[in-house]
TIKE-873332 format. One line per 5 residues: number of its first residue (from 0); for each residue x, y, z of C-alpha. Coordinates in pm, 1 decimal, m for minus. Layout:
! TIKE-873332
NUM = X/Y/Z | ...
END
This chain:
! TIKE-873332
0 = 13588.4/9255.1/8060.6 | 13892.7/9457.7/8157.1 | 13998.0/9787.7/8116.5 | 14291.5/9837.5/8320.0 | 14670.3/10027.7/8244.0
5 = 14986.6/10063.4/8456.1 | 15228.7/10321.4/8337.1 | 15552.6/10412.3/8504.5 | 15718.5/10756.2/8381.9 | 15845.7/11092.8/8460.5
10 = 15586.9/11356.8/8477.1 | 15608.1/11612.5/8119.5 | 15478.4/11933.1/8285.9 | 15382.7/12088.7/8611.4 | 15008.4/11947.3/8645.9
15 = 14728.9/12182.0/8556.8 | 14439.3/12173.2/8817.9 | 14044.1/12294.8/8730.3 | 13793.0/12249.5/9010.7 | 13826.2/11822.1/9131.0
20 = 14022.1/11780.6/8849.2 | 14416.4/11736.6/8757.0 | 14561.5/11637.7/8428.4 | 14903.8/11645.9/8333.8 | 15114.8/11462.7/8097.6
25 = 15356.9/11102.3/8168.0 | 15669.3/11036.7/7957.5 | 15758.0/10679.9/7888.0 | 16064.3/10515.3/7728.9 | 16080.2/10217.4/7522.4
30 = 16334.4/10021.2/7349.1 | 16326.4/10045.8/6949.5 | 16382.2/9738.7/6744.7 | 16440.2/9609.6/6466.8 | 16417.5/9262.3/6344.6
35 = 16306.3/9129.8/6724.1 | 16632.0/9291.7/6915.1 | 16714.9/9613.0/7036.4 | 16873.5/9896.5/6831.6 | 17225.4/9934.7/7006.6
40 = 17321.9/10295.1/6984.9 | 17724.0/10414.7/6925.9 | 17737.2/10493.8/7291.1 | 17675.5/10077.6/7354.9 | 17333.3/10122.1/7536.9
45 = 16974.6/10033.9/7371.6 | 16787.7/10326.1/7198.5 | 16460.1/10449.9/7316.6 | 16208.1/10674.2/7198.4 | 15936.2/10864.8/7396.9
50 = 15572.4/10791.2/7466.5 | 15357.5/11075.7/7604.1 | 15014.9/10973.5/7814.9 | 14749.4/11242.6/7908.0 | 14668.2/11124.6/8253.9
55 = 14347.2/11248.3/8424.9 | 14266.1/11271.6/8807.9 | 13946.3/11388.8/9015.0 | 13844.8/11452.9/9346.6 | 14050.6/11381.9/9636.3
60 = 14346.7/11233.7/9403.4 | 14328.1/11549.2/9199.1 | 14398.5/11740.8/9517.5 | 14739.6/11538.8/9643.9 | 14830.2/11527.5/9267.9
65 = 14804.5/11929.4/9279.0 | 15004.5/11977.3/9596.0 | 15303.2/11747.2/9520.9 | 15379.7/11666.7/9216.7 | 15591.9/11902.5/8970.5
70 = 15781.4/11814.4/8634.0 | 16043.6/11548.0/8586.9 | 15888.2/11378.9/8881.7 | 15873.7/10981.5/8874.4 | 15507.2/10836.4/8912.4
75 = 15343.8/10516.3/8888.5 | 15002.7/10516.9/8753.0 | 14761.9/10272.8/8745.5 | 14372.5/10332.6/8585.9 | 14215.5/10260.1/8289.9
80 = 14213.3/10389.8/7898.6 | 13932.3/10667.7/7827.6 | 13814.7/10749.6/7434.8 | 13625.1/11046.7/7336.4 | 13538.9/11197.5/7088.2
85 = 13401.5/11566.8/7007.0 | 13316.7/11827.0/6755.8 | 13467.5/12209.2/6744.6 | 13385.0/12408.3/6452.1 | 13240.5/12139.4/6255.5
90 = 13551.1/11950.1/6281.4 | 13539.9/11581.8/6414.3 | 13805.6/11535.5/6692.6 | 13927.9/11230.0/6923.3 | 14096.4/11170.2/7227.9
95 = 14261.5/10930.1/7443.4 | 14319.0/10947.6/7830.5 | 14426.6/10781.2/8096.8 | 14192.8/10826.8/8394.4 | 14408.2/10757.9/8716.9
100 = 14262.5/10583.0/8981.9 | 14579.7/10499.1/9191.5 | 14910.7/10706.8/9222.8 | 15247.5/10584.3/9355.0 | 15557.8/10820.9/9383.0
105 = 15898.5/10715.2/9322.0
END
């Protein structure tokens, strides 16, 4: 069994940092389509629309995160896909993450 995600994109927000642990969000682009090809725009080029990706770091890669990375920045991250689920005022509520186990920059 495999759980395992790359995702290469430009950092949404200045990460937040609580204790070990840094979240922040990842933008990524993809092509739309229509009838298996790409939707050419006026201006000639493909059109995209936006993905965003909570992305979740702890300990020692929360830290570096922290320290050097800011918004628009360009990261690779590589980890795996985290569910959960929770309750607040007796409403049911889910989530998805990615937990980052491996950073690149550029």
């Amino acid at each position: 069994d495999m759980n395992h995600v790359i995702l290469s994109g430009r950092v949404g927000e200045t990460p937040s940092q609580r204790a070990a642990v840094t979240s922040f969000s990842l933008a990524t682009s993809i092509n739309k389509r229509a009838e298996g090809k790409a939707v050419i725009g006026e201006n000639g080029h493909p059109e995209q629309y936006t993905e965003w990706h909570r992305i979740t770091c702890f300990n020692g890669l929360a830290e570096t995160i922290a320290k050097h990375v800011e918004k628009g920045k360009k990261l690779t991250v590589i980890g795996r896909i985290h569910y959960s689920q929770y309750e607040k005022d007796g409403v049911k509520h889910s989530g998805t993450e990615i937990i980052a186990e491996q950073i690149e920059f550029g």
